[in-house]
C-alpha positions as CSV (number, residue, x, y, z in Angstrom):
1,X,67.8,63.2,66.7
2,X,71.7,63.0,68.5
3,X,72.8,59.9,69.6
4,X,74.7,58.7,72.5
5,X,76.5,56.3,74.6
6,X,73.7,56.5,76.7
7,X,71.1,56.7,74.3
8,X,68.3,54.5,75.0
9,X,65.5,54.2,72.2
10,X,61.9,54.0,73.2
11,X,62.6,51.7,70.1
12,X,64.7,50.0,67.6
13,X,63.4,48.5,64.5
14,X,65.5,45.5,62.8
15,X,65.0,45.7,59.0
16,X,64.2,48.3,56.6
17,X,62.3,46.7,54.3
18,X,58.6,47.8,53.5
19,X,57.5,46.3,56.8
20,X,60.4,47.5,58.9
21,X,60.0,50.9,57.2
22,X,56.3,50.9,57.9
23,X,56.6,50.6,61.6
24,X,59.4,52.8,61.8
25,X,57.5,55.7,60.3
26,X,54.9,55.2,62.4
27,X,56.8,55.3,65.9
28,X,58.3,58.7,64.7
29,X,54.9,59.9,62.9
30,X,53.6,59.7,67.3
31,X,56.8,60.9,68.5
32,X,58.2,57.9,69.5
33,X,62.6,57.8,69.6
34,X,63.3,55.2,67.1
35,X,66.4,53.7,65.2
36,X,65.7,51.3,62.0
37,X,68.5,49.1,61.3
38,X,69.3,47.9,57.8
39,X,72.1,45.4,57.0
40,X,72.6,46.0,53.7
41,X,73.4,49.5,52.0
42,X,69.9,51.2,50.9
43,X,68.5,50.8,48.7
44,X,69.1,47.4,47.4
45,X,67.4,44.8,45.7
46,X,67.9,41.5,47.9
47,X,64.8,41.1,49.8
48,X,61.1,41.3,49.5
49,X,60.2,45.0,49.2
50,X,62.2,46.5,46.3
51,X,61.0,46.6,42.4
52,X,58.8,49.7,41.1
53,X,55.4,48.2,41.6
54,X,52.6,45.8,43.1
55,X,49.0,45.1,43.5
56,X,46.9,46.0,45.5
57,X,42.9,45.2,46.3
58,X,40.3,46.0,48.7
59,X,38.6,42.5,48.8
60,X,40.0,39.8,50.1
61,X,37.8,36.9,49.7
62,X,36.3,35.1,52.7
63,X,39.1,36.9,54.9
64,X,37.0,39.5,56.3
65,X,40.0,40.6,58.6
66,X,42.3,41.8,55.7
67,X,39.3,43.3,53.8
68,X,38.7,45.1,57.0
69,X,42.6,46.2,56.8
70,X,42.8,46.8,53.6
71,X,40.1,49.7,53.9
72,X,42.8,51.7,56.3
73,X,45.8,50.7,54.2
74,X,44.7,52.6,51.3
75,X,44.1,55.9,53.6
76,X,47.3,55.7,55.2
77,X,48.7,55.3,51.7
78,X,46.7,58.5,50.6
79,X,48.4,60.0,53.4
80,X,51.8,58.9,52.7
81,X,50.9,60.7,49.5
82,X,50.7,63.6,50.5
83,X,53.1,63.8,52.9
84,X,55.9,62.8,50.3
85,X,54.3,65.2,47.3
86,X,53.6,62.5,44.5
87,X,51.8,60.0,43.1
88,X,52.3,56.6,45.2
89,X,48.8,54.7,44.0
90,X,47.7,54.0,39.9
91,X,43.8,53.4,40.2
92,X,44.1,50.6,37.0
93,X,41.2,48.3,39.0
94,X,42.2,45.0,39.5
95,X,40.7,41.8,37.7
96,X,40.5,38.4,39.4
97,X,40.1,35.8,36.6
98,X,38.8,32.0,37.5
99,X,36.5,29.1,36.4
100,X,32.7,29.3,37.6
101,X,33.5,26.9,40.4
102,X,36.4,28.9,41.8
103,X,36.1,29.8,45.6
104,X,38.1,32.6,45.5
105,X,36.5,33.9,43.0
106,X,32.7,33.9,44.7
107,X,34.4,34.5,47.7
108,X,35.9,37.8,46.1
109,X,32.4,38.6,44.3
110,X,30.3,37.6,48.2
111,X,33.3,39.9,49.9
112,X,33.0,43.2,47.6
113,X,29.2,42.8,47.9
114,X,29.2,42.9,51.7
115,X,31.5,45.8,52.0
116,X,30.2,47.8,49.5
117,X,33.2,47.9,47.0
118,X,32.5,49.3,43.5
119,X,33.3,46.4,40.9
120,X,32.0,44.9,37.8
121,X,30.8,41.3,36.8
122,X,32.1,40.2,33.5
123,X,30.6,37.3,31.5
124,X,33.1,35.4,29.1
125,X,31.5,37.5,26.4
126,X,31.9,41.0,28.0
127,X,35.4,40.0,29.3
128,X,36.6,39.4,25.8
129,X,34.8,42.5,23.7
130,X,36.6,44.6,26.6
131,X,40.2,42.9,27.1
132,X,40.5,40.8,24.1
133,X,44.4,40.5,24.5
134,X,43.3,37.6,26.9
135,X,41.9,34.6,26.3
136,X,39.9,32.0,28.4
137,X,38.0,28.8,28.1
138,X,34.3,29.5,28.2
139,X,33.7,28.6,31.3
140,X,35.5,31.3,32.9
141,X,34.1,34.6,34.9
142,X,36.0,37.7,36.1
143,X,35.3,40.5,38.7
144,X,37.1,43.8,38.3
145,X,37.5,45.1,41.9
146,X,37.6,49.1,40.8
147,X,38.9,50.0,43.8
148,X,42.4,48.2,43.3
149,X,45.2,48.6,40.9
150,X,48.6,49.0,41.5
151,X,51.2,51.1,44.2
152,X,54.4,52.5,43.0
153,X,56.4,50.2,45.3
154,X,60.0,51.5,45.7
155,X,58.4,55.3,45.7
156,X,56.1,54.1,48.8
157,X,59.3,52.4,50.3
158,X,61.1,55.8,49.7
159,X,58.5,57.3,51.4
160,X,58.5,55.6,54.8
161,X,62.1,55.9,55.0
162,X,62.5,59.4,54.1
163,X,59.6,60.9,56.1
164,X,60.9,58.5,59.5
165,X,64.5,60.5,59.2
166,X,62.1,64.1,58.7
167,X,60.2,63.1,61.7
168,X,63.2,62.7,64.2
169,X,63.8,58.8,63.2
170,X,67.4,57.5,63.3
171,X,67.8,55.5,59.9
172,X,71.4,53.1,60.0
173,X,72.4,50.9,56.7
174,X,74.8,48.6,56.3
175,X,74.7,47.4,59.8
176,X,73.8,43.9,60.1
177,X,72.3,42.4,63.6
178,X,74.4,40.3,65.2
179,X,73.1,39.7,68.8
180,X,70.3,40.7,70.8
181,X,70.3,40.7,74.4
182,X,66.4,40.7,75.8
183,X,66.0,42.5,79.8
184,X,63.6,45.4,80.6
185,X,66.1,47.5,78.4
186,X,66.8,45.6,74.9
187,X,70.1,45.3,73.9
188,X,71.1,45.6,70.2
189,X,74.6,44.3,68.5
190,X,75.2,45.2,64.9
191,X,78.6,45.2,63.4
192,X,79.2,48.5,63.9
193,X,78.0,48.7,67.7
194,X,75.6,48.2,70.9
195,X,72.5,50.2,71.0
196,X,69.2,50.2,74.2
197,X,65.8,50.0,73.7
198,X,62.5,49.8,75.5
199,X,61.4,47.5,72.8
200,X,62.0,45.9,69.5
201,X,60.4,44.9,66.3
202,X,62.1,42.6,64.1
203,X,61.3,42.5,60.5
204,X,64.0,41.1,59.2
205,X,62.1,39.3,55.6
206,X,63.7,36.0,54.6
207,X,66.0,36.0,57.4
208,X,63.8,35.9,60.0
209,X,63.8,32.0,59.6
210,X,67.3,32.4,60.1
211,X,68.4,34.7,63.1
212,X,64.7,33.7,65.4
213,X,66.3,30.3,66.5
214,X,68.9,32.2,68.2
215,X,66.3,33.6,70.7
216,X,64.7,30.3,71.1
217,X,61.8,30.6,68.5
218,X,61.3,27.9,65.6
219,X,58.5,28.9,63.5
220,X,58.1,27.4,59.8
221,X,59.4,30.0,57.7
222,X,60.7,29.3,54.3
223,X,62.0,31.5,51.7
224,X,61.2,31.4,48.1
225,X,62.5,32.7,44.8
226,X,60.1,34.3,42.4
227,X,60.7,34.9,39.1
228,X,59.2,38.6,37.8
229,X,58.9,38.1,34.3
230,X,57.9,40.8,31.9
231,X,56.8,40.2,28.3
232,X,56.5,42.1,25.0
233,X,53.9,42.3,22.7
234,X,54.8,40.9,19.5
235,X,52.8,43.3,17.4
236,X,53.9,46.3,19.1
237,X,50.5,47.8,20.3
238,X,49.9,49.5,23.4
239,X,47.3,46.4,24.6
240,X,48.4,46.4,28.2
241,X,49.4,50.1,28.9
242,X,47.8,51.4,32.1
243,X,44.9,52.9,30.3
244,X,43.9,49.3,28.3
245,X,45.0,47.2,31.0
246,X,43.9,46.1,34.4
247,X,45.7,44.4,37.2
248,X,45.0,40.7,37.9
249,X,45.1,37.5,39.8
250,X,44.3,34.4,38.1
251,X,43.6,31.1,39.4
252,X,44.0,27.6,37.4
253,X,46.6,28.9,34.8
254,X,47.8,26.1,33.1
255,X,45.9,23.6,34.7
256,X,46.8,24.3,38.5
257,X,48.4,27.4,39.0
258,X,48.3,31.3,40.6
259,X,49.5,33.9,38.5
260,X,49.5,37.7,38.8
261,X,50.2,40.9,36.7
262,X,50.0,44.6,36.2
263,X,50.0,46.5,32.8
264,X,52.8,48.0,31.5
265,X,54.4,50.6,33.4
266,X,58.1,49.6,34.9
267,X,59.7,49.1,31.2
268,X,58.1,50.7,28.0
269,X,56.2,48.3,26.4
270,X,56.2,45.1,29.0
271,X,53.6,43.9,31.1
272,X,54.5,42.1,34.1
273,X,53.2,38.5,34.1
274,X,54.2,36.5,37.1
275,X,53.8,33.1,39.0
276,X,53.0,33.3,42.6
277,X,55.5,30.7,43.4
278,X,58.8,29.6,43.4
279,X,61.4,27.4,44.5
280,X,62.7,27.4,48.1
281,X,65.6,29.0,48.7
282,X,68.4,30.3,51.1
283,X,68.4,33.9,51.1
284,X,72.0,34.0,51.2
285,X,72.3,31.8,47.8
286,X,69.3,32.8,45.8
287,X,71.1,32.3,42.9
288,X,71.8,28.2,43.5
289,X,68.4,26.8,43.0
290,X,66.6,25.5,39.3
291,X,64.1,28.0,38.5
292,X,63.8,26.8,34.8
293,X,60.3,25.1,35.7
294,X,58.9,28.6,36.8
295,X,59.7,29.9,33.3
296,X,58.2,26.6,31.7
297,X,54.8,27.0,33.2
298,X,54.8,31.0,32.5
299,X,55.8,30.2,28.7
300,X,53.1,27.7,28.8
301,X,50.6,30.1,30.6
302,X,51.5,33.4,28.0
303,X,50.9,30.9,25.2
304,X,47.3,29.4,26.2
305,X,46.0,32.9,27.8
306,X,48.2,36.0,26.5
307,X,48.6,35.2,22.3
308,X,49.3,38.8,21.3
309,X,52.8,38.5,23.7
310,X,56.0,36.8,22.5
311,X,56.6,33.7,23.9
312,X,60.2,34.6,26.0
313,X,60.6,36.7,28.5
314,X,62.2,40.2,27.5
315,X,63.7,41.0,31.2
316,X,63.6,38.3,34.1
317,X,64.3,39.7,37.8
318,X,63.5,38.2,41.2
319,X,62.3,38.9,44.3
320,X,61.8,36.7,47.9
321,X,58.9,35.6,49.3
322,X,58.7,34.3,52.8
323,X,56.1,31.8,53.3
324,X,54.6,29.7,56.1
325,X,53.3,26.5,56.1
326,X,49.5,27.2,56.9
327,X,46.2,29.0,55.2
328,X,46.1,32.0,56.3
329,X,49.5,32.9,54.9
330,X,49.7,36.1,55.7
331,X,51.5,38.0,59.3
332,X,53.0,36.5,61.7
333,X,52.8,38.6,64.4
334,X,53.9,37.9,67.6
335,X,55.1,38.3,71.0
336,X,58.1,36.5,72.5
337,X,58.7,36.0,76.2
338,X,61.1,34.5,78.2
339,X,59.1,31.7,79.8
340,X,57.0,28.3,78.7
341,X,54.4,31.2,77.3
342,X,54.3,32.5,74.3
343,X,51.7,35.4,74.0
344,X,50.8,37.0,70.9
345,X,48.5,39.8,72.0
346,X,46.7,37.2,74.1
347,X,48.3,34.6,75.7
348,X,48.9,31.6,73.9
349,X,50.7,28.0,74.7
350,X,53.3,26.8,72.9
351,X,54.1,23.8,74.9
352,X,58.2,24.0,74.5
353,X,60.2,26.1,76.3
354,X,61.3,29.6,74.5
355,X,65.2,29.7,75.6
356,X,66.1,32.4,77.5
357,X,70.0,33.3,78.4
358,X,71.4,32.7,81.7
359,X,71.9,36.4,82.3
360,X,68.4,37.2,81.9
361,X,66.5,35.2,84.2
362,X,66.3,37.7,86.9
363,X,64.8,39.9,84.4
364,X,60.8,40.1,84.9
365,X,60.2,42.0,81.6
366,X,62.7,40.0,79.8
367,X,61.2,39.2,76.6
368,X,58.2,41.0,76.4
369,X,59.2,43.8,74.4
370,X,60.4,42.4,71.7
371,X,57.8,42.1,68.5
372,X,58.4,40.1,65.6
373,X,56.9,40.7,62.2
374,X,57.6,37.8,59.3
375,X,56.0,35.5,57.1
376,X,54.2,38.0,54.3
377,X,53.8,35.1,51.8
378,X,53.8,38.0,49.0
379,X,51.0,39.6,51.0
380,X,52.4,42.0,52.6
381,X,53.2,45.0,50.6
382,X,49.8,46.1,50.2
383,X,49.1,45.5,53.7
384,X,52.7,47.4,54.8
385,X,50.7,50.3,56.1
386,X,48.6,48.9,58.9
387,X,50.9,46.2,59.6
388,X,53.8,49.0,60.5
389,X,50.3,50.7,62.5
390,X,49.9,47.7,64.5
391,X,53.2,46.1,65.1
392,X,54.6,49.8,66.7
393,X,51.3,49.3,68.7
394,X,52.5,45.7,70.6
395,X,55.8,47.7,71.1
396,X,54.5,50.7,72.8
397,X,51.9,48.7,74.9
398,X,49.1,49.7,73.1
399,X,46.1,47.5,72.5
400,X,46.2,47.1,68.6
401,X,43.7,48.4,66.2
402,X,42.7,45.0,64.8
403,X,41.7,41.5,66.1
404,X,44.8,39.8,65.9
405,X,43.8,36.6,66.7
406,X,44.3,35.1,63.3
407,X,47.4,36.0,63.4
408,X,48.3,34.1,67.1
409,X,51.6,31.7,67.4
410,X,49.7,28.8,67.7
411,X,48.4,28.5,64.2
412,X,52.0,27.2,63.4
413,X,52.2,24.4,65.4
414,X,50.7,20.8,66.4
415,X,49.5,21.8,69.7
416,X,45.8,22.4,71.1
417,X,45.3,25.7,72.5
């Protein structure tokens, strides 16, 4: 696609990580003129999307609505498949691990009944004559969703980018956003220049938090470091290889806490064991927060449930989650206008004025065409696919393919709606 002067996008995506990329791809996939912006130099490995792998599921406990997404995710990712011409999806089945008493873990079982995903009940006994490199109190149970397993994260991400520029998209890096000027047409300063849009999805990651106050929108979005830890087996076997080794999700490791991980794959001879939490953070100073607890509960969770695996970590990375402050801690998706009304899909009240600039206020559409996708809470890779789907959907005026409503603005704040 040429650019212009005059160029004006139908639109401009902020943000090329797996989200951002997502919704890009889409918009050219349906012939849509699009730009994705990128502030740093691609690829890079200081937000939420890069690393080689993560897990993914088709149940989703009591949350119908993501079960119900997750069902599309995976054939969009079989599409993206072949489209790209390699493997993108390891079908390992993924294990969810928890007391008897567990709610996510009978909402998981009551969820894969309902929709009719394959999996398999284990008993303590079964669980440990068929993965006996774990070990669990008696009073444990595990459901192995055979569906699930694990995507092949920077290939996927890869992917999205590389098939937006073959389908006419307009892909800038190192450009970071430094103002955006809402009207009928958008306007969009980077470092490097001005561009025009119809419309415009932000999907910025961790800075979302950062750069949304600056168009008059406060929503409770905090940043987190998490520590990727993978660990060795001290006896040199090949326990948790993709062919011996499921992924999982465990609740109640070490007393209170989530923990995740996927056989060996990214390193030879590691599996990735993880906590699901970290400390908060600035994305700008990652680096200047204690993390030592996070490495103090994983020691303590390898040594009570993984005794085969040494007891330090052989490689320690990181990665960003951003997280909001409610249950359903998965999309925020959402629509931002220029008056007292903040409609996400449907209208919804905010009760506080959304600042607008002087200079738009003769505008009618000011505002309305600018979508904002943010708060993944580690969610969100797995769901990338149909999240791209639906946010280029609210920026080409399209009704969206999903219920959004648990997903509306007003989940975030103290106000009855």
């Amino acid at each position: 696609m040429m650019e212009g002067a005059d160029t004006v996008y139908d639109v401009i995506v902020v943000g090329a990580g797996v989200e951002g990329s997502s919704t890009a791809y889409y918009l050219a996939k349906c012939g849509r003129r699009t730009m994705l912006l990128e502030q740093f130099p691609l690829p890079h490995s200081r937000g939420s999307s890069h690393g080689q792998s993560r897990i993914t599921r088709k149940a989703y406990g009591a949350k119908d609505f993501y079960t119900q997404m997750m069902s599309e995710a995976f054939s969009m990712i079989d599409e993206l498949q072949n489209e790209c011409g390699e493997q993108l999806f390891i079908n390992c089945g993924c294990l969810v691990i928890g007391p008897k008493d567990d709610h996510f873990l009978s909402e998981t079982k009551n969820c894969m009944k309902r929709y009719g995903i394959q999996h398999d009940q284990l008993s303590i006994d079964e669980q440990r004559k068929r993965y006996p490199m774990m070990t669990f109190p008696d009073n444990y149970e595990f459901v192995l969703d055979m569906s699930g397993g694990f995507l092949k994260s920077d290939k996927i991400l890869q992917g999205f980018q590389s098939q937006f520029v073959r389908y006419g998209g307009v892909l800038h890096d190192g450009e970071p956003l430094v103002d955006l000027k809402p009207g009928t047409i958008v306007t969009v300063q980077t470092t490097k220049a001005a561009y025009q849009a119809r419309s415009v999805v932000l999907t910025m990651g961790p800075w979302a938090g950062k750069f949304l106050p600056r168009i008059g929108l406060n929503v409770p979005l905090q940043p987190q470091k998490i520590t990727v830890c993978y660990w060795k087996d001290k006896h040199g076997r090949n326990d948790f290889n993709i062919d011996n080794f499921p992924t999982f999700t465990m609740n109640g490791a070490a007393g209170k806490h989530h923990i995740y991980g996927l056989p060996g794959n990214e390193y030879p001879g590691l599996v990735k064991i993880c906590l699901h939490t970290g400390p908060n953070i600035d994305p700008d100073n990652r680096d200047g927060v204690d993390n030592a607890w996070v490495l103090d509960v994983m020691k303590l969770v390898i040594a009570s449930h993984f005794p085969s695996l040494e007891r330090e970590p052989s490689i320690v990375e990181s990665c960003i989650y951003t997280v909001i402050s409610i249950s359903h801690v998965l999309n925020l998706l959402l629509q931002y206008y220029k008056t007292h009304i903040c409609p996400f899909y449907k209208m919804v009240r905010l009760g506080r004025e959304i600042k607008r600039k002087p200079s738009d206020a003769d505008s009618p559409q000011s505002g309305k065409n600018i979508v904002i996708g943010a708060g993944f809470s580690g969610h969100g890779f797995k769901l990338s696919p149909v999240v791209g789907k639906v946010l280029a959907q609210l920026a080409t005026g399209q009704d969206p393919s999903y219920d959004l409503s648990h997903f509306k603005i007003g989940r975030f704040f103290q106000t009855k709606l």
